[in-house]
C-alpha positions in Angstrom: 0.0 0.0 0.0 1.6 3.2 -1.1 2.6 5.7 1.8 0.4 9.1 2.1 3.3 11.5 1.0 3.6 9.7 -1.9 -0.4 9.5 -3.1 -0.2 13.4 -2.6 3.0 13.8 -4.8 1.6 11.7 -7.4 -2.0 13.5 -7.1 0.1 16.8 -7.7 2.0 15.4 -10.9 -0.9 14.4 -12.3 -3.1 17.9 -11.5 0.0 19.8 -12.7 0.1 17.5 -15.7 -3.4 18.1 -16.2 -3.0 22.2 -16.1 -0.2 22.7 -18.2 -2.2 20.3 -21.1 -4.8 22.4 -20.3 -2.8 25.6 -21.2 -1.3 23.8 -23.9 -5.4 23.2 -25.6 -6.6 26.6 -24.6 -3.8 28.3 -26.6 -3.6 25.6 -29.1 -7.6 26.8 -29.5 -6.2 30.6 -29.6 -4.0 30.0 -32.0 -6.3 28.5 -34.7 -9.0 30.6 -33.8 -7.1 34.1 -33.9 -4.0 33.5 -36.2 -6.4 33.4 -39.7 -7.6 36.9 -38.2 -4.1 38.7 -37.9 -2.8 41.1 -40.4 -0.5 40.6 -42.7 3.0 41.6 -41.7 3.9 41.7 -45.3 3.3 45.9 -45.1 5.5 45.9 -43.0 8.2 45.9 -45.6 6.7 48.9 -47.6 5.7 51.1 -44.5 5.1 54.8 -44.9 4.7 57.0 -42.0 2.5 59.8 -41.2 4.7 63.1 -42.3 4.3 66.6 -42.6 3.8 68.8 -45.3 7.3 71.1 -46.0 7.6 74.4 -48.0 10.4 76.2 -49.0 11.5 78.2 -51.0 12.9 78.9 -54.6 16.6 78.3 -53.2 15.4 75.0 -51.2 15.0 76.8 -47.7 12.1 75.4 -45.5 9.4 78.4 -44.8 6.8 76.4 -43.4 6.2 73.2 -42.0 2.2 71.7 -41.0 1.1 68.6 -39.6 0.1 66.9 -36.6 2.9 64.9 -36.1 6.7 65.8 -36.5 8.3 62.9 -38.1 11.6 62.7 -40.5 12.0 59.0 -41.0 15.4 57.2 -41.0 17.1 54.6 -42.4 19.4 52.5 -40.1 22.7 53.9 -41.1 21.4 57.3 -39.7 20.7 55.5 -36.2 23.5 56.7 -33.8 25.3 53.3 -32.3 25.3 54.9 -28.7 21.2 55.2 -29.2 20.8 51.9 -30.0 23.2 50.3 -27.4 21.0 52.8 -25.1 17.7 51.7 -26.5 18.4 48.3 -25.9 19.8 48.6 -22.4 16.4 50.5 -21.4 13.8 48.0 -23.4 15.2 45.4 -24.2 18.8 44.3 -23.8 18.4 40.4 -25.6 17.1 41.8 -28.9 19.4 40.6 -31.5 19.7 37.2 -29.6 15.7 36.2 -29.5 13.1 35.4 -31.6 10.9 38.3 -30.8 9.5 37.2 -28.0 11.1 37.3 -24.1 10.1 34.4 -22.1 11.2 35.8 -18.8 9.1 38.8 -19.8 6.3 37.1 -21.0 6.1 34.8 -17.4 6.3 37.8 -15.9 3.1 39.2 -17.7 1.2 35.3 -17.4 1.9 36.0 -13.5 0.3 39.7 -13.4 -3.0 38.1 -15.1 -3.5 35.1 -13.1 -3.2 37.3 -9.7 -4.3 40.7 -11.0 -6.4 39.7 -14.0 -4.5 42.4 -16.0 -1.2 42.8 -17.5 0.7 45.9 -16.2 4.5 45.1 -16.5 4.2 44.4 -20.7 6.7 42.2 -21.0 7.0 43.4 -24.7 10.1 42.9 -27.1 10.8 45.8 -29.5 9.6 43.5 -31.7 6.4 43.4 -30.2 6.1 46.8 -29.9 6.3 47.1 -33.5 3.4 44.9 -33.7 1.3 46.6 -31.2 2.3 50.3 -32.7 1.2 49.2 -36.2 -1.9 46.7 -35.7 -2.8 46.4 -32.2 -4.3 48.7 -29.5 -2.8 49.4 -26.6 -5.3 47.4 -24.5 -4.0 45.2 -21.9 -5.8 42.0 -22.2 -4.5 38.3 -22.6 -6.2 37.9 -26.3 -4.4 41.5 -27.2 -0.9 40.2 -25.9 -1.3 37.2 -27.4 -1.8 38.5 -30.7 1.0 40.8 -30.0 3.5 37.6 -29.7 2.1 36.0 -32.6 2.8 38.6 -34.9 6.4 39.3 -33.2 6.9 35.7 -34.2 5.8 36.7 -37.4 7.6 39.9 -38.2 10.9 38.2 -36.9 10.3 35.6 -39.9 10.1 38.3 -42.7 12.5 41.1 -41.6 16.0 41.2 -40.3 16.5 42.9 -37.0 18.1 45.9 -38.1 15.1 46.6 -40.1 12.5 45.8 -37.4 14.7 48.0 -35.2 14.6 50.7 -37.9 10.1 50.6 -38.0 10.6 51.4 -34.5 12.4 54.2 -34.5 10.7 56.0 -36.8 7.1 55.0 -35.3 7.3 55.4 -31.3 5.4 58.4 -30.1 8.3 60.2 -28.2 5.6 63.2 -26.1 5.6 67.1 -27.6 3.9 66.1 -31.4 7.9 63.8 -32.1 7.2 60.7 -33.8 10.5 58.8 -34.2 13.8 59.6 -32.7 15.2 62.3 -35.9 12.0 64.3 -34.4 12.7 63.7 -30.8 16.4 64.9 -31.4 15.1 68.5 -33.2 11.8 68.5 -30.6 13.7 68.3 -27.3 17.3 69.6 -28.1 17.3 71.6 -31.6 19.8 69.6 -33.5 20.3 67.0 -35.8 20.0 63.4 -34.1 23.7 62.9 -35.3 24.9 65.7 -33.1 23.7 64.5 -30.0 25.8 63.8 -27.1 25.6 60.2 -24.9 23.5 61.5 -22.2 20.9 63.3 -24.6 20.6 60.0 -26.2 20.0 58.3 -23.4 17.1 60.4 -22.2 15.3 60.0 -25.5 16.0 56.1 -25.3 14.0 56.7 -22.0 11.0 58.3 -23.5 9.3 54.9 -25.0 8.4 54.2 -21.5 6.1 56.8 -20.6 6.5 60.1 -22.9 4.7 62.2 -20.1 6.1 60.8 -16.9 10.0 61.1 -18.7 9.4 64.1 -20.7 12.6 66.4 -20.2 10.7 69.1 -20.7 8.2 69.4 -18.5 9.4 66.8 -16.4 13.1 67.2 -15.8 14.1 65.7 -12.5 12.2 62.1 -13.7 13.7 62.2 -17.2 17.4 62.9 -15.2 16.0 59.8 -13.1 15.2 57.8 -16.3 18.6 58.7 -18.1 21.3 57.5 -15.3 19.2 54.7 -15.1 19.9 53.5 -18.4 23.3 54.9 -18.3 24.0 52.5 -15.7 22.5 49.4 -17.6 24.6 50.5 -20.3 27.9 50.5 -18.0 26.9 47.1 -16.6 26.0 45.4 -20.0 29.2 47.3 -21.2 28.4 49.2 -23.7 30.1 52.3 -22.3 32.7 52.7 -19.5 32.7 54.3 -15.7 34.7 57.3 -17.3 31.6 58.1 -20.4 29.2 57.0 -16.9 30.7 59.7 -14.8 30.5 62.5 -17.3 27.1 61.8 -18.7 25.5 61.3 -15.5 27.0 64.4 -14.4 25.5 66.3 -17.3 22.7 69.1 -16.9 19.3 68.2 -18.4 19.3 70.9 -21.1 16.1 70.4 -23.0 13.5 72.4 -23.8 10.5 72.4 -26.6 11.7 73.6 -29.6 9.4 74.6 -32.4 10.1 73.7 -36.2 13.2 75.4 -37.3 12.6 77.5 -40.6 15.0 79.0 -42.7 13.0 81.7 -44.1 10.1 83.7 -42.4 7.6 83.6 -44.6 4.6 83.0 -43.0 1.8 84.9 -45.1 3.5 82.9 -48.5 3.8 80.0 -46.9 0.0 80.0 -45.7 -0.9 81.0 -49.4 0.5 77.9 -50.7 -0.9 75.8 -47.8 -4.2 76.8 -48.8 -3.3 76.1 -52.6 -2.4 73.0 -52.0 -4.9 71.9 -49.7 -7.6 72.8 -51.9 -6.4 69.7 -54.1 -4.9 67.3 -51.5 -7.7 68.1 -48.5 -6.2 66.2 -45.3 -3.8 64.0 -46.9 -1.6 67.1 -47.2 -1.0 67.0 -43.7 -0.4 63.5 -43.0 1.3 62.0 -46.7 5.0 64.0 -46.6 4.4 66.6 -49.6 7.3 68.5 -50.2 6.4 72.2 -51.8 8.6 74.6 -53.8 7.4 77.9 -53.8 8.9 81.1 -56.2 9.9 83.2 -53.8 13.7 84.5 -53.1 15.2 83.4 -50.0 17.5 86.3 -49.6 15.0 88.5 -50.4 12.7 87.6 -48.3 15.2 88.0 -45.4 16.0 91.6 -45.9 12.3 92.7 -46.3 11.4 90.6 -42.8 14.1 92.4 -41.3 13.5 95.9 -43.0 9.8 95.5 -41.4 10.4 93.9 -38.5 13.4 96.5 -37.2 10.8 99.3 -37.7 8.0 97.6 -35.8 10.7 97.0 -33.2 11.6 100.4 -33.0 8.5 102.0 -33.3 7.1 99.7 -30.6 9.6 100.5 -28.0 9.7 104.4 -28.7 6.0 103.7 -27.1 7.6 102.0 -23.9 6.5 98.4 -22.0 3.0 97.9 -22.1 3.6 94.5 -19.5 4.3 90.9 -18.9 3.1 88.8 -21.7 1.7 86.3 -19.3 2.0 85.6 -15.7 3.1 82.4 -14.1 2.7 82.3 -9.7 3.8 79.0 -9.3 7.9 78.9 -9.2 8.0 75.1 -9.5 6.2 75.6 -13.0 8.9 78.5 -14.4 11.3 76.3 -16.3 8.4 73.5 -17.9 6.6 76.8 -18.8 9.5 78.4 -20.7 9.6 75.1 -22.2 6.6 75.6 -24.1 6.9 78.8 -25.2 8.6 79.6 -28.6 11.5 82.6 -29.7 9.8 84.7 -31.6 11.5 87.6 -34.4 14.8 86.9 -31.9 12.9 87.9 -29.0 13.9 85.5 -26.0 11.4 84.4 -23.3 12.5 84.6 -19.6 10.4 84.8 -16.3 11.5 87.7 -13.6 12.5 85.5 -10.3 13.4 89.0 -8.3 12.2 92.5 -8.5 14.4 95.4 -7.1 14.2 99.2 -7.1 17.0 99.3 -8.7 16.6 96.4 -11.6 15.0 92.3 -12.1 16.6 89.2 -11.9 15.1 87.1 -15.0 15.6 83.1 -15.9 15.5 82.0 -19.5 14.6 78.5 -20.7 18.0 76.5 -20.4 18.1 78.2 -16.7 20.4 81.0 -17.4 19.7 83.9 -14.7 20.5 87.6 -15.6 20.6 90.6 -13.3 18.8 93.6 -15.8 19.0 97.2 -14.6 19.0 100.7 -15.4 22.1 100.6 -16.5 22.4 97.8 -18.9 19.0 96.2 -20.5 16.6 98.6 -18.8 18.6 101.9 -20.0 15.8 104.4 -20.7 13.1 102.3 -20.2 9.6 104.2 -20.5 6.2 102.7 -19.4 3.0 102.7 -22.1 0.5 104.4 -21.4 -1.8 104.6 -24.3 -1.4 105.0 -27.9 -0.4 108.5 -27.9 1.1 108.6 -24.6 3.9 107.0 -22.5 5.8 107.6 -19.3 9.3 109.5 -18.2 12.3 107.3 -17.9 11.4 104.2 -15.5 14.1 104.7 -12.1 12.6 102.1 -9.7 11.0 99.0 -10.9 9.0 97.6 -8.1 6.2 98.7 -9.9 6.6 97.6 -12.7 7.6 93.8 -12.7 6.0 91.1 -10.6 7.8 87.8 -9.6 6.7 85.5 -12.1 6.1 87.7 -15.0 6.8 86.4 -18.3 8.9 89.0 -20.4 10.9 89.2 -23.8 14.5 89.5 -24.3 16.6 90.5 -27.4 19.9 89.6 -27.0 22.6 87.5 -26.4 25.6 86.2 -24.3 26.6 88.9 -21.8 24.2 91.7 -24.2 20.5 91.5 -23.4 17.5 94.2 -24.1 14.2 94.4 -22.9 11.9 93.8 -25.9 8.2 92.8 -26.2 6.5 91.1 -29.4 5.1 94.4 -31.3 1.0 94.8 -31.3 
């Protein structure tokens, strides 16, 4: 008669048996019912992204740029090495070694659903991702994940990783309107994503997460957070060194918002031919990449911008300050505000930190604080008072600024100017 202990073991084998068949029929069943229903990952191959319209002018300069989404899509050879090593070291470090799924991941994920009945972790592969960014929904069910790991399987079996690698950076939605990583690179630091430095490639391989949460932006201290975190997966996986770790982590989070860069202003041309060409194209001109050449002169179009512009400028501050352009009270808000708001004509925006008889104290975006006074950038400075009328030179300030005022600068370096954008 067999002892107790052992009935029990074999009444486990034989329930555990019995559980993992059952697993093995129910996605079995899964399979057959929901792999007929999957697209195919055959468009893959020929994918085109949602781009902006461009117009420039008659000597190729961009005057105007419009679209939803900012996007300039890449081909791999134009993917920094550092950004990938980073990438990987933030989402998924086995890439190039798996078959586009992570079975430590994905255990990970089974566990969350049998004890929460959701799926919070992911789990995903990049390849994965690519699935769920171009077919799927961002739904976290067991039916969506699955289908999410049976087209990974999929799109491992008809592209090469360097091409799957490639979809992804072009189509992760990176927070501010940046689609792809050349977008994130011109959004959040104003460059060319060749220019970029290791630790501003490391914050935007630390965007995929959460866009919002990481945003450098508006969210500085997190994205810092995020960054030296994957700067020290990339030391221990060794991809850099402690010296490139030392320096990067030490590095100030310089990003900002910064809006499309155009060669020429030319805004009432450009909107001209916007209109033109909307007329025949309707919303696809938005979303289908349309490049537009325009007649007009570049150089041209510079001097008369600047002929107009200098005497607004002038004539505008002959009538003194009329006031802040906006007000912002709460001091943890200053820098993620300045973020968001563009240079305009050259005229800089900063937020006064400290009023004084005698002068302000300003910050601008990067977090640059000046001391202005009466003797450099306030030098004659006269209060509006109507159209016709302004005030005698300003000599005490008090009341005039207000902590938190959001003002214009023209200037530069060492050299700065009170300025406001002309009515």
């Amino acid at each position: 008669m067999p002892s107790r202990p052992l009935s029990i073991m074999r009444l486990l084998a034989h329930l555990t048996s019995a559980a993992v068949g059952g697993t093995l029929i129910v996605l079995a069943a899964l399979y057959l019912y929901l792999s007929p229903k999957l697209p195919s990952v055959e468009v893959l191959k020929t994918a085109k992204f949602q781009t902006p319209m461009r117009l420039y002018s008659q000597d190729l300069r961009l005057i105007g740029e419009y679209g939803e989404q900012r996007r300039q899509p890449i081909d791999f050879e134009a993917i920094p090495p550092l950004f990938i090593k980073a990438l990987l070291a933030a989402e998924d470090d086995q890439f190039y070694t798996h078959m586009g799924v992570n079975l430590n991941g994905l255990a990970r994920a089974a566990f969350e659903l049998a004890r929460t009945g959701s799926i919070q972790s992911g789990g995903s592969t990049i390849t994965m991702q690519v699935a769920r960014n171009f077919f799927l929904t961002k739904e976290q069910t067991f039916v969506r994940k699955f289908n999410e790991i049976l087209l990974a399987l999929r799109i491992e079996g008809h592209l090469d990783k360097n091409a799957i690698l490639t979809l992804y950076c072009n189509k992760i939605f990176l927070g501010n309107r940046a689609y792809g990583i050349a977008a994130a690179a011109e959004v959040y630091f104003g460059k060319p994503l060749s220019e970029l430095s290791l630790p501003e490639l490391a914050m935007i391989a630390g965007l995929p997460k959460a866009p919002s949460a990481y945003n450098p932006a508006s969210n500085p201290e997190r994205a810092r957070e995020r960054r030296d975190w994957i700067l020290g997966r990339m030391l221990h996986l060794g991809d850099i060194d402690l010296s490139a770790y030392q320096a990067a982590v030490a590095a100030p989070v310089s990003a900002r918002v910064y809006q499309t860069h155009l060669d020429i202003p030319a805004p009432y041309v450009a909107e001209m031919a916007r209109r033109e060409v909307f007329a025949q194209y309707g919303e696809n001109a938005y979303t289908d990449g349309l490049r537009v050449f325009t007649t007009i002169r570049g150089d041209w179009q510079l001097t008369a911008d600047r002929a107009v512009a200098g005497g607004l400028a002038d004539y505008d501050q002959r009538h003194g300050y009329r006031g802040a352009e906006a007000h912002i009270a709460d001091t943890r808000q200053w820098r993620s505000q300045l973020a968001t708001v563009p240079v305009v004509q050259g005229l800089v925006p900063a937020v006064v930190t400290e009023v004084k008889s005698e002068g302000i104290t300003v910050v601008l975006g990067d977090g640059t604080q000046l001391d202005l006074t009466e003797k450099n950038a306030l030098a004659g400075m006269k209060r509006h008072l109507d159209q016709t009328r302004f005030s005698r030179t300003i000599t005490d300030f008090t009341g005039v600024f207000k902590t938190g005022d959001l003002i214009r600068l023209r200037g530069a370096g060492k050299h700065w100017e009170l300025a406001q954008l002309p009515e």
